[in-house]
N, C-alpha and C positions, 0 to 999 in steps of 0.2 A: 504494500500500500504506500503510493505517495501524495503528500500533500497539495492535489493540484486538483482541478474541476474535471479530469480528462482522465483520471486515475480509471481504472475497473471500465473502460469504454473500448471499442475497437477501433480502432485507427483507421479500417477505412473506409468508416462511418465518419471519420472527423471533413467538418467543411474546409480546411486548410492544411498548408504543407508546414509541417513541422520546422521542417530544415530552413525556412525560410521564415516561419514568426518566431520561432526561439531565438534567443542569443544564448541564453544561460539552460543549462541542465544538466542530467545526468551523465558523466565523463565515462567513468568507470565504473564498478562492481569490485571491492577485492574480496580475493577467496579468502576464506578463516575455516581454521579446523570444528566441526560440531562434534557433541557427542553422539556416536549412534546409537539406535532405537535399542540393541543389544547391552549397551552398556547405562542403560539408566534402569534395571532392574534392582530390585532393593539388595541390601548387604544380605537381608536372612534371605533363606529359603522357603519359598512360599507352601512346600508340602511339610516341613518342618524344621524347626528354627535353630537345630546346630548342625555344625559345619562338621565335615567329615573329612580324614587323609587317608585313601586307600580304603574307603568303607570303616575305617576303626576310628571313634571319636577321639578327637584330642582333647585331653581332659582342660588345656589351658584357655580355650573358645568358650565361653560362654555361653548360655543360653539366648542371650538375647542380642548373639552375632558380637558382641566387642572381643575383645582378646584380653588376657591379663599382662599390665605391659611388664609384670614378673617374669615373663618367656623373654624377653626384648634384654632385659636388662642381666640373666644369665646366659642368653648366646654371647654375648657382647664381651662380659667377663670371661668365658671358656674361651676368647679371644684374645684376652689380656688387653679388654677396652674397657674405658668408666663409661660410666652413663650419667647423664642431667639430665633429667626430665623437669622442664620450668615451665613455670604459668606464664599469658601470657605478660605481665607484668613482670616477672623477672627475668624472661630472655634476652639477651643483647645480641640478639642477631641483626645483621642485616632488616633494614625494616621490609615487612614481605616476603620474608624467610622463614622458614620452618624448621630450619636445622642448621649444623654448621660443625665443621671438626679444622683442627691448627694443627691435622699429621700428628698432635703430641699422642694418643696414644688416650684419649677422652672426645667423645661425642655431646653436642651440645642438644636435643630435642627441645622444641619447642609443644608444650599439652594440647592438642587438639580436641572440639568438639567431640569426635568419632576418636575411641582407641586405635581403631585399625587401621586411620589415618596415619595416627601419632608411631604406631607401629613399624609403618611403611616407612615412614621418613626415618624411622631409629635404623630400618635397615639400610636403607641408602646411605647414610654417613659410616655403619658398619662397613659399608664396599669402600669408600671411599677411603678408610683406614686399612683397609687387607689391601687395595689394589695403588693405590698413589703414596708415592713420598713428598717430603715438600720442594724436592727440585725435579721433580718431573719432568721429562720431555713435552709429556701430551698438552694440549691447549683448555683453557677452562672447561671448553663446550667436550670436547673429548672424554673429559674426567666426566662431566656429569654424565654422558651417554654411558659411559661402562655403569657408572653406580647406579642409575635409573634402570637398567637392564637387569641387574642382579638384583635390585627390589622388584621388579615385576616378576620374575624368573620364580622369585621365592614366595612372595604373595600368590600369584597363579600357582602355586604346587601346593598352596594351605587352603586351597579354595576359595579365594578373597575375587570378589570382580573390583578391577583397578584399573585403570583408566592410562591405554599405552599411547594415547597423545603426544606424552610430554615426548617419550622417544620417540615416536615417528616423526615430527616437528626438525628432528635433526638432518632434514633428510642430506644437505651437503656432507654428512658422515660413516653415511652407508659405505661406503668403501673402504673406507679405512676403519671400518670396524669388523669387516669381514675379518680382517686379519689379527683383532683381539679376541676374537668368540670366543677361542681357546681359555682364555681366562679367566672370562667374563663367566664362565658355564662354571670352572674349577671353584672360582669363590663361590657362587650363587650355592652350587654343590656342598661344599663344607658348609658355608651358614644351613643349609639345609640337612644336613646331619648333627649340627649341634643342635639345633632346634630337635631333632626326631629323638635325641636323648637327655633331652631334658626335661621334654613332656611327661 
């Protein structure tokens, strides 16, 4: 819908030529990512409300879909990483940031509305920690694609529906990421085995 008298009409029905009484109008269109109709289903499951790995409940999921961020903050440790979990009043993150790690060897989480939110970002800064040091080769955008990938990686294997926007968005990356997958899979991996014994 735009705001014009000729909105929702068919054009060649109009008694005049566009191109010739307009000066000003629509240029362009730019494309933006949506979510798809697949990815806006609720966190529970609509035949019943806990989540299951392999058919066997993980006792750390809740019944009413959040997670205990107790899971979060023992992979982290079996890692030899701290965790902060802050309100949002006491994060000094970047403002519009959800997390944040300085390579030392501690994760900063910011509390989210949703556990499973708060979750997901505790694991991304866990990648972040397994897979980058502070002089890296790779580029910012680089680093967040490997950590973004190993939280979705680990999220989708707990049953979480999570939202792979952020990574597809990279798309100038795709190639030069084909050649980390190897990595990218090996962390996702282990955090996915610390998690399977610690539940």
């Amino acid at each position: 819908w735009m705001d014009c008298e000729h909105a929702d009409t068919d054009p060649d029905e109009w008694d005049f030529d566009p191109e010739q009484e307009w000066s000003e109008g629509v240029l362009y269109f730019k494309t933006v990512s949506v979510f798809a109709f697949e990815q806006t289903k609720p966190v529970n499951d609509p035949d019943g409300d806990v989540f299951t790995l392999d058919d066997v409940q993980v006792n750390n999921i809740k019944e009413n879909g959040d997670i205990d961020l107790q899971l979060l903050i023992d992979t982290a440790n079996k890692h030899g990483i701290d965790v902060s979990i802050e309100t949002p009043d006491e994060y000094t993150g970047r403002p519009n940031s959800k997390g944040y790690t300085k390579l030392d060897g501690k994760i900063h989480v910011k509390e989210q509305d949703n556990a499973l939110d708060t979750f997901h970002v505790g694991i991304h800064e866990i990648a972040h920690e397994l897979l980058h040091e502070r002089n890296n080769e790779l580029s910012q955008s680089e680093r967040e694609v490997e950590a973004e990938c190993v939280a979705y990686a680990v999220s989708r294997h707990l049953g979480f529906e999570v939202n792979e926007f952020y990574v597809g968005r990279w798309n100038g990356e795709r190639d030069e990421l084909k050649g980390r997958l190897q990595r990218v899979r090996k962390t996702a991996a282990d955090i996915i085995n610390t998690i399977e014994e610690n539940k």
